[in-house]
C-alpha positions in Angstrom: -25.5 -6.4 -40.4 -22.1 -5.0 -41.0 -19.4 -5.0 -38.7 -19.6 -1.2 -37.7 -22.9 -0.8 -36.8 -22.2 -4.1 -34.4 -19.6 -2.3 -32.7 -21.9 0.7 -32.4 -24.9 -1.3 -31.0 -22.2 -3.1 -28.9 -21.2 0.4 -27.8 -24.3 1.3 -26.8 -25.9 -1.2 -25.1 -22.7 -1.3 -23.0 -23.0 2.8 -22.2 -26.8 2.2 -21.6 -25.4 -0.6 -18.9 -24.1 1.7 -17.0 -27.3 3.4 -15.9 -29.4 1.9 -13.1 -33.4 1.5 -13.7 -35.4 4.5 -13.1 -32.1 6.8 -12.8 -31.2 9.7 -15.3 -27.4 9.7 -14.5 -24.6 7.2 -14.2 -24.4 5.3 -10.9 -21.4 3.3 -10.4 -18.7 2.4 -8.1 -15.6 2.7 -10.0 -11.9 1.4 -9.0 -8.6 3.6 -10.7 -5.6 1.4 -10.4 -2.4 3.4 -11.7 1.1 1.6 -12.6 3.4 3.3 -10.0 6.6 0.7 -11.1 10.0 1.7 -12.7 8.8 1.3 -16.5 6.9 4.8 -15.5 9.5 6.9 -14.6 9.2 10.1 -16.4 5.6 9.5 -17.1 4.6 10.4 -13.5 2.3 13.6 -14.5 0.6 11.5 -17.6 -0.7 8.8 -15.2 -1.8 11.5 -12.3 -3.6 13.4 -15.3 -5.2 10.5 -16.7 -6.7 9.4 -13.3 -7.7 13.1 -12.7 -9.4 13.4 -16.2 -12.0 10.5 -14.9 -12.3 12.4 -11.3 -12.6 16.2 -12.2 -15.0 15.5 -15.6 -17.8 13.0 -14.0 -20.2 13.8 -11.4 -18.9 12.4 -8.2 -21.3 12.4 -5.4 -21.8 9.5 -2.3 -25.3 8.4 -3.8 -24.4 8.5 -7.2 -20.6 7.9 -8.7 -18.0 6.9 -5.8 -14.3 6.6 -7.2 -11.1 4.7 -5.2 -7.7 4.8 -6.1 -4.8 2.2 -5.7 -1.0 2.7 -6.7 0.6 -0.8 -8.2 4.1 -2.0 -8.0 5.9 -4.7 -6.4 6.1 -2.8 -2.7 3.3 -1.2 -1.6 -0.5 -0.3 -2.5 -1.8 3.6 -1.9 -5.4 4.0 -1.9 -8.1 6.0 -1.2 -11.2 4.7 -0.4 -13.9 4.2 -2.3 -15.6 8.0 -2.0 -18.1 10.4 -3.6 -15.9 13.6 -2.5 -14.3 14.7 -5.6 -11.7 16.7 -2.9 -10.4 13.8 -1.1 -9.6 12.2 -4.4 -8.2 15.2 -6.1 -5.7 15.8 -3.0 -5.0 12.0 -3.3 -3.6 12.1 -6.7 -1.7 15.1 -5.9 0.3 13.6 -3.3 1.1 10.8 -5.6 2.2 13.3 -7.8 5.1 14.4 -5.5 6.9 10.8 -5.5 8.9 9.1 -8.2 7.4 5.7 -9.7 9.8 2.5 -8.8 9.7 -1.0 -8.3 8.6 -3.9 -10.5 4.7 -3.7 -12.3 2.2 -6.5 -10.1 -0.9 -5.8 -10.5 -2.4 -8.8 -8.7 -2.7 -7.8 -5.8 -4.3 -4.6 -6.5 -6.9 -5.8 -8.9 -7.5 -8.1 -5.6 -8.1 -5.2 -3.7 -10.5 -3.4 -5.8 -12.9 -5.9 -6.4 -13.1 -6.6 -2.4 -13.7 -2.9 -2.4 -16.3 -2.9 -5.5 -18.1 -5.9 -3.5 -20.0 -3.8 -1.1 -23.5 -5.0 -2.0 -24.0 -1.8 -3.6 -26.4 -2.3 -6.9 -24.7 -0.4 -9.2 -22.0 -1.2 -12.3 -18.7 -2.0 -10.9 -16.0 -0.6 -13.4 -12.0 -0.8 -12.9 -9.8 1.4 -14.7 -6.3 0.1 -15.1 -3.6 3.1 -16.3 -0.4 1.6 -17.2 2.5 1.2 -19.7 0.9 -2.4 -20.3 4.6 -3.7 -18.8 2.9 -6.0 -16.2 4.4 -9.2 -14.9 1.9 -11.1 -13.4 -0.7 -11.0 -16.0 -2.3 -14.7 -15.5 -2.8 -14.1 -11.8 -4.1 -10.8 -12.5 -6.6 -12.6 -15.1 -7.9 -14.8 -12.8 -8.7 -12.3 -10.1 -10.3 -10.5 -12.5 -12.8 -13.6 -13.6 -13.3 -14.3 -10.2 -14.4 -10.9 -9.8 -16.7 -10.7 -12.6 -18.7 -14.4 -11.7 -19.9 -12.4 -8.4 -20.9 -8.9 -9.6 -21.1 -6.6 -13.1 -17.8 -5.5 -13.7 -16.2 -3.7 -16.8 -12.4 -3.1 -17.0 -11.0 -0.2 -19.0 -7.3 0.5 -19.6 -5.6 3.8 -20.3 -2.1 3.3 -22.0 0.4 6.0 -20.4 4.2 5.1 -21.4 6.5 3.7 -23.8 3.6 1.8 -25.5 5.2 -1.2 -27.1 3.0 -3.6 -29.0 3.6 -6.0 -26.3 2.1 -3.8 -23.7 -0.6 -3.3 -25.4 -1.4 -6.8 -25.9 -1.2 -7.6 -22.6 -3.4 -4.5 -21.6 -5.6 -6.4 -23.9 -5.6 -9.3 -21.9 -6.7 -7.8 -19.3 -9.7 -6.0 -20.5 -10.7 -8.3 -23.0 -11.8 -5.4 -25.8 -8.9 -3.4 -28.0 -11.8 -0.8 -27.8 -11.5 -0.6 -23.9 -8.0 0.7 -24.5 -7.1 4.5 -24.8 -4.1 6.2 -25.2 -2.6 8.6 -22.8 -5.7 10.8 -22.3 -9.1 8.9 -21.7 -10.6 11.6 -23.4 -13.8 9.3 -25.2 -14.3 6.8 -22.3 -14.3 9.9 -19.9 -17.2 11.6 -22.1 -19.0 8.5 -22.8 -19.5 8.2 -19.1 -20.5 12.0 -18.9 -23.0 11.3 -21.6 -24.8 9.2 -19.7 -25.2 11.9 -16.6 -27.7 15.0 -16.6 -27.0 15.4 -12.7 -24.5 17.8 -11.7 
């Protein structure tokens, strides 16, 4: 079998993943962590409209797709809860919008965070989406929280790379997610519509 139809069948069975047994649209609790640090500065409204691509394309509702969202640097952590109203979320990232990025790029903690939150005995696929320049310092920790995560429940982690996008970044993006397919660039345009595939409910 050649390479590229392993990647597709890899592809699918992945997308197919997503659904829940005896459902006809995508059910998930999904985690948006966005690198607020000082390597973002002047990238402010490419991270907001990354993480606003995911919540104003898919079908958000309480019993079907619930999104949070967490802001990392090396000070503080914004979120907003875990949540099927697509308002709440929306107004969320635009208050984000109105502060400058600063600070040094942890993700640790955050990653920490969201897979407490995705841990809610919920029986649905857990999925993180991490949106950064890929500048992260504490990639090993960050690792590790991640496996931990992933020996209790299903979880898939996605990155969106929004910044300078040195090959260094990128690599350690990669280590995160595991996949050089799970990364996009900028705008998540095919991740977002592989998701939206997978829904008929609206």
């Amino acid at each position: 079998m050649s390479l590229f139809f392993k990647i597709l069948i890899i592809g699918f069975l992945f997308l197919t993943s997503l659904k829940t047994e005896g459902q006809s649209c995508l059910s998930a609790d999904m985690m948006i962590l966005i690198d607020w640090s000082g390597s973002e500065v002047g990238h402010e409204k490419e991270l907001t409209n990354a993480a606003l691509k995911f919540i104003s394309d898919l079908p958000i509702r309480n019993d079907l797709l619930r999104i949070g969202v967490l802001t990392f640097n090396d000070q503080n952590i914004d979120m907003v809860d875990l949540t099927g109203d697509k308002d709440k979320l929306i107004y969320g990232i635009n208050e984000l919008s109105t502060t400058s990025a600063n600070g040094n790029t942890f993700i640790s903690s955050a990653i920490e965070v969201a897979s407490n939150d995705l841990n809610n005995g919920r029986n649905v696929r857990k999925i993180i989406i991490i949106i950064s320049d890929g500048e992260i310092y504490d990639i090993p920790i960050a690792k590790d929280n991640l496996n931990q995560a992933k020996d209790i429940m299903a979880l898939s982690v996605f990155a969106v790379l929004v910044g300078e996008g040195l090959d260094i970044n990128t690599t350690n993006l990669l280590l995160l997610v595991d996949n050089i397919n799970n990364i996009e660039m900028v705008i998540p345009s095919n991740l977002v519509n592989g998701l939206k595939k997978l829904s008929i409910c609206n």
